[in-house]
Structures are given as structure tokens and as C-alpha cells.
N, C-alpha and C positions, 0 to 999 in steps of 0.2 A: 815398306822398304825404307822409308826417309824418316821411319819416326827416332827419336835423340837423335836426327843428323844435324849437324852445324856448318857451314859453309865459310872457309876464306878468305873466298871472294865470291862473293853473293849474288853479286851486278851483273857477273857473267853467264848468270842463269836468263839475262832479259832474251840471250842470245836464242833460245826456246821457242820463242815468239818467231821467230823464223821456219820452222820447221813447216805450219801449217801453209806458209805461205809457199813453200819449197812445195808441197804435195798441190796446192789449188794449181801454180804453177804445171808440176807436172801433170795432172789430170786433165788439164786444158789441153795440154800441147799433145798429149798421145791421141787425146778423141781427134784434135787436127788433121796429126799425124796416117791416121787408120784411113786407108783407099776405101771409098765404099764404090759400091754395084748396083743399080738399081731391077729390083727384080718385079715383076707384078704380082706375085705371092710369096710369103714364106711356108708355107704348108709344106712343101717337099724338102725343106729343111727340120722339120719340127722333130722327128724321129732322132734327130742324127746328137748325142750327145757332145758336151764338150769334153775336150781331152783332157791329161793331166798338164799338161802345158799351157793348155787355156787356162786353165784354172791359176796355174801359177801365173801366169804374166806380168802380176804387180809387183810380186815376191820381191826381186832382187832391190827395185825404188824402196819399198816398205820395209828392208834389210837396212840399204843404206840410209832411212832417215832411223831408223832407231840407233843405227850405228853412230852417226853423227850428233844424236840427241845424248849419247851415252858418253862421248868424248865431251859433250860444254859440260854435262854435270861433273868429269873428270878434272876439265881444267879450272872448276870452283871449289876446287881442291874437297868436297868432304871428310869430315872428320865427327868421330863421338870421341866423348871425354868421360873418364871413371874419376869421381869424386871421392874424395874420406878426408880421415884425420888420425895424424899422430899423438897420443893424447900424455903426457906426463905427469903426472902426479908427484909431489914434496908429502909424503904423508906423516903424520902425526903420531905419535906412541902418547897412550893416554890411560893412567894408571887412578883405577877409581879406589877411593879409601873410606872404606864406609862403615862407622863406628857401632855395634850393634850392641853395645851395653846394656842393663833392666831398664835405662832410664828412657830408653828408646821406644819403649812401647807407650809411652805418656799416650793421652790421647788428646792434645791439645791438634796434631793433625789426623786429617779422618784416612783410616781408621787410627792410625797410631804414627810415631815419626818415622818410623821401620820402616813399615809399608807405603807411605808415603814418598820415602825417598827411593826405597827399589822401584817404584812406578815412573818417577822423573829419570832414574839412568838407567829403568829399560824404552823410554821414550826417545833420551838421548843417544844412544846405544841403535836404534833405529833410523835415526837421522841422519849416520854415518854411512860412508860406504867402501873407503878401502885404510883408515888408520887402525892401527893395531891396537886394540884395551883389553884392559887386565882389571881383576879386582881383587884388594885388599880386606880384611877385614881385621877389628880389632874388637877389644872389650880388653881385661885387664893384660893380655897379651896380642900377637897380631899373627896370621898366617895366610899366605897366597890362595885365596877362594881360586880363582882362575889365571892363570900368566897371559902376559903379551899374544892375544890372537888377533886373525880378522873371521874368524870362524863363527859369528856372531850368536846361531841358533845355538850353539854348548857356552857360551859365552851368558845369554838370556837364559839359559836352562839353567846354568848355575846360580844367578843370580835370585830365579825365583825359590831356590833353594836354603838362602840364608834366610835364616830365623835368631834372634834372643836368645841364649842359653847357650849356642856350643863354645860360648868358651865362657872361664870362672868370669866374672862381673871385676869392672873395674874401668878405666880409661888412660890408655898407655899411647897417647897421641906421639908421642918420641919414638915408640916403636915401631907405630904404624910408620911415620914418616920415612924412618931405616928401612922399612920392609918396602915400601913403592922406591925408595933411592935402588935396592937390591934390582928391585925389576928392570929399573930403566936406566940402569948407570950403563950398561954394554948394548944401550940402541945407538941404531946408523942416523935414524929419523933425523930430519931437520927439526924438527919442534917436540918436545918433552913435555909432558903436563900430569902433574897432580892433583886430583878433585877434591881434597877433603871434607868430610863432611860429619858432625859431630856435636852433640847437648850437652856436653859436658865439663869439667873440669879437670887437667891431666893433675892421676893421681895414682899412677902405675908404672910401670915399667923401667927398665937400667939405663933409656938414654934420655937425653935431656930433650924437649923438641925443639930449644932455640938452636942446640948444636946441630941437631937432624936438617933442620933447615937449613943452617950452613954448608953441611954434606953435600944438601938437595942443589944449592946454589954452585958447588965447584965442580958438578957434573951437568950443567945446561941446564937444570930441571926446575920448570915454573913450579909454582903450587896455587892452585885457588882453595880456597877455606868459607865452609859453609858453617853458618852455624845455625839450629834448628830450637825453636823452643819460641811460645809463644813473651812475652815478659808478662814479669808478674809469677803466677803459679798456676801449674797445669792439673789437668785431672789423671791421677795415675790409677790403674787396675790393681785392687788386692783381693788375691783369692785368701775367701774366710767359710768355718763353716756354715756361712748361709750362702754360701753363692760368691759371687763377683760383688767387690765393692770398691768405691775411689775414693780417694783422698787426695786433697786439693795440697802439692807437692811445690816448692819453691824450684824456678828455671836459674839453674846457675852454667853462665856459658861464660869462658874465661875468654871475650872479646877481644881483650890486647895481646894476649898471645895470639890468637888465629889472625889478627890484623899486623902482627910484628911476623910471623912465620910467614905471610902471602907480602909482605915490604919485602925482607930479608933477599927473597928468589922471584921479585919479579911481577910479583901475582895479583893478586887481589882479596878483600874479606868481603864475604856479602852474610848478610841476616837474613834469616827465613821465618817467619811469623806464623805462615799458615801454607796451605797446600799450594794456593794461588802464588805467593808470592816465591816459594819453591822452584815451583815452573818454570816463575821466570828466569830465576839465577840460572837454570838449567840450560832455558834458550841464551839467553846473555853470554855465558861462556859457551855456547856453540858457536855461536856467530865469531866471536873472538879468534877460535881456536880451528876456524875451516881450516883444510887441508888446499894448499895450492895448486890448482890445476892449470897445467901451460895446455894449450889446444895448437898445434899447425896444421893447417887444412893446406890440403896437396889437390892439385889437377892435371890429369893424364890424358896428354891428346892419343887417337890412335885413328893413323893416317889411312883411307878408305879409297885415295884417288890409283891405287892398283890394281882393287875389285871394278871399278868404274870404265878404266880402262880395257881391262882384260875384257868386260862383255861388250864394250863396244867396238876393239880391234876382232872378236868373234863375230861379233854380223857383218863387221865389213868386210871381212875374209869369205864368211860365208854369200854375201854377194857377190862377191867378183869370182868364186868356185861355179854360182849356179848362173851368174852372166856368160860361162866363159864355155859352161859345158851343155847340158839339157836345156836351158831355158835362153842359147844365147840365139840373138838374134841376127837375121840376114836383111840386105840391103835390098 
């Protein structure tokens, strides 16, 4: 009956302690009370049952102390309380741009810089829980792989989906940059982000990407800028007719633009060497880039001293009913 009950005033429960004293009290004084007779046997009583009156006798005392017991737990006010939270969220619009040119299959990361990088932003992508991503892709043009969702399984499903090849060969990082500015220019989001991520050198596309970043910059929008590729020269896959063969391919990554393009809006340029160090740019702008969460915790009293009462104004009622009628007594 009392379990989550919480009490008022707590002190007024010692008042309890009285009850059994109230009952020693009364069991003394009724045995006083009762006239006895002295008989030389009881045998010619033994047949004769007790009545329902006898049986009751205590009744109306053992009424009024529960009654009484039921009013101090009343006046120590009981109460339970319903606990939560109001939870708000500032969530993030975060627009992945991930460069899928021939040169992307290098295999300086294992198995290549492709797979590589879909593995870190379906990890990243996993880490999340209510900001909206989208994914860009480019080669010598760019086209929305998936828009602004939180849908994240078609989201993942898409992204295991990009391969090398659907689009002609090239690096059009100006255009990508236009194509994620498209996505995120008309978000509500408090916070805007672009991933980029790219081995290459821009040597494609109609827009410039120092302008594109300037775009990126008059609509709120960060840009972080990865760049992948071991230094020195990578091992690349050429299929010949004997099979698969490599050739050791020079890494050319145009580090001062991705470091002038992530100044420009805000951002940041990080180098990627190898798988490991991949990762961690991935975790690094996670951490950066959390989404804000306010939490208000609420506590709801609900007030118990009316059930308290109502059963204890019931036994006392029901005492002075059974005092007053069948079980009331004469002088």
C-alpha cells in the first residue's frame, strides 16, 4: 500500500505508536470491566455456542483504532510523484561530400580510399541520433546521392551503394561545394556542416571552389575538408591482360585550397594518411559538431491524503453504526 509513498510530514506518523498503547489500554480495562460469577463447573455451559454478538464485541474498538490510525497517516499528508523530462534538441543539417573519382580506388587505404571513407561516414552516420545528412557525390560532375534525412537505414543503404565509375572521371570540387550549398541553403537547423572529403586536384567543373566557399559562407554553412592520400605515391589497380596490376601513382592533394575553403566558412582542413588516422578526423568533427541537447526534468506531486481520509472517516462511521445499533451496549 505504501510502496512510492512519500510523506509531508513524516513526524506525525510517531503518532502510530500510540495505537497499540490505546488497544493494551483498552483490553485491560474491558477484562476489569466484565462482572464475573463463580460457578463450580463449566460443563453445562460447554454446549451453548457464542453468539454473533460475542463474536463481534471487539469490532467497534478495532473499527475505531484503524479509523484513527487512518486519519494520522492522513494528516502526514501522503503523496507519490511522476518523474520525466522535457527534452529539446538544436539539431544539426550535415551534408556529406564525398569525392568518388578513378583515383579514389588507390589502395594506399585498405581496401582503397572509397571504401575506406564510406566505412568512417557510415560509422559517423551511426553515431548520430536526430540531425538531418544528406550525401553529395562528385567525380568530374556532382549529384545529390541522398537529401537532407534522419531516415538513417536509406540514408546507410545509399551510401553502401556508391562505387567509382557512375559518373565520367574528373574532380569538380566547386561543384560539389554548389551542390551541398543547394542542399543546405533553406535549413531551419541552428548549425550547417559540410564534410568534404577528396585525393585530388580540382580540375573540373563551371564553378570556381574559392567562390563556392564564399556562397557556403553567406548562408551559415561550415565546411570541414578532408584530404585522403598517403604522401609520396600510392599503389593504384590497373586491370591488364594478365590480371590486376599496380603502379606506384604520385598523391597530389591541392592542400591550400581545402585549407583556404575550410578558413573561408569557418571550418577546418584535416590530412588523412591512412585508415587510422581517417577515423579519427571522423570522431574529431563529431565531437565538434554534437547536436545541443537542453534536458528539463519535471516532478509531479499527487496528493493521497483524500483516499487516507475517506477510509478512515469509513471505519469510524462504520463504528458508531455498529455501536449504536446490534452491537451497542447496555449499562
Amino acid at each position: 500500500m505504501f510502496k512510492n509513498i512519500s510523506f509531508a510530514y513524516p513526524y506525525l506518523l510517531y503518532l502510530l505508536f500510540l495505537l497499540p498503547i490505546l488497544a493494551y489500554w483498552y483490553f485491560k480495562k474491558f477484562k476489569t470491566n466484565v462482572p464475573e460469577i463463580n460457578y463450580p463447573t463449566l460443563l453445562a455451559f460447554t454446549p451453548i455456542p457464542k453468539s454473533l454478538r460475542e463474536r463481534l464485541a471487539h469490532a467497534p474498538f478495532i473499527l475505531k483504532l484503524l479509523g484513527i490510525g487512518f486519519l494520522i497517516i492522513a494528516a502526514a499528508r501522503p503523496q507519490t510523484f511522476s518523474t520525466g523530462q522535457n527534452i529539446y534538441t538544436e539539431g544539426i543539417d550535415i551534408v556529406m561530400v564525398l569525392d568518388i573519382s578513378g583515383s579514389m580506388l588507390a589502395e594506399d587505404f585498405k581496401p582503397n580510399r572509397l571504401e575506406a571513407a564510406k566505412n568512417v561516414i557510415d560509422n559517423f552516420i551511426k553515431g548520430r541520433t536526430s540531425d538531418k545528412i544528406g550525401i553529395v557525390i562528385f567525380a568530374r560532375q556532382s549529384f545529390t546521392q541522398c537529401p537532407l534525412t534522419i531516415d538513417y537505414g536509406v540514408l546507410r543503404k545509399l551510401l553502401r551503394e556508391i562505387k567509382s565509375g557512375m559518373i565520367e572521371d574528373g574532380t569538380a570540387i566547386g561543384n560539389a561545394i554548389a551542390n551541398g550549398v543547394n542542399r543546405l541553403k533553406d535549413s531551419k537547423a541552428k548549425s550547417k556542416v559540410m564534410i568534404l572529403l577528396t585525393d585530388g586536384v580540382n580540375n573540373a567543373g563551371e564553378i570556381d571552389p574559392i567562390t563556392a566557399a564564399q556562397i557556403a559562407k553567406e548562408f551559415g554553412i561550415r565546411i570541414y575538408t578532408v584530404g585522403v592520400g598517403t604522401r609520396g605515391k600510392a599503389p593504384y589497380p590497373f586491370m591488364t591482360p594478365f590480371g590486376k596490376q599496380y603502379q606506384m601513382v604520385p598523391v597530389e592533394i591541392d592542400e591550400n585550397l581545402l585549407r583556404k575553403i575550410a578558413q573561408i566558412t569557418g571550418g577546418k582542413y584535416f590530412r588523412a594518411t591512412n585508415n587510422r588516422k581517417l577515423a579519427r578526423i571522423y570522431r574529431e568533427i563529431d565531437k565538434m559538431e554534437k547536436t545541443k541537447v537542453k534536458v528539463t526534468s519535471y516532478r509531479n506531486a499527487t496528493e493521497l491524503f483524500y483516499n487516507f481520509a475517506f477510509i478512515s472517516l469509513a471505519f469510524l462511521f462504520l463504528d458508531v453504526a455498529l455501536s449504536k445499533t446490534i452491537l451497542k451496549r447496555l449499562p
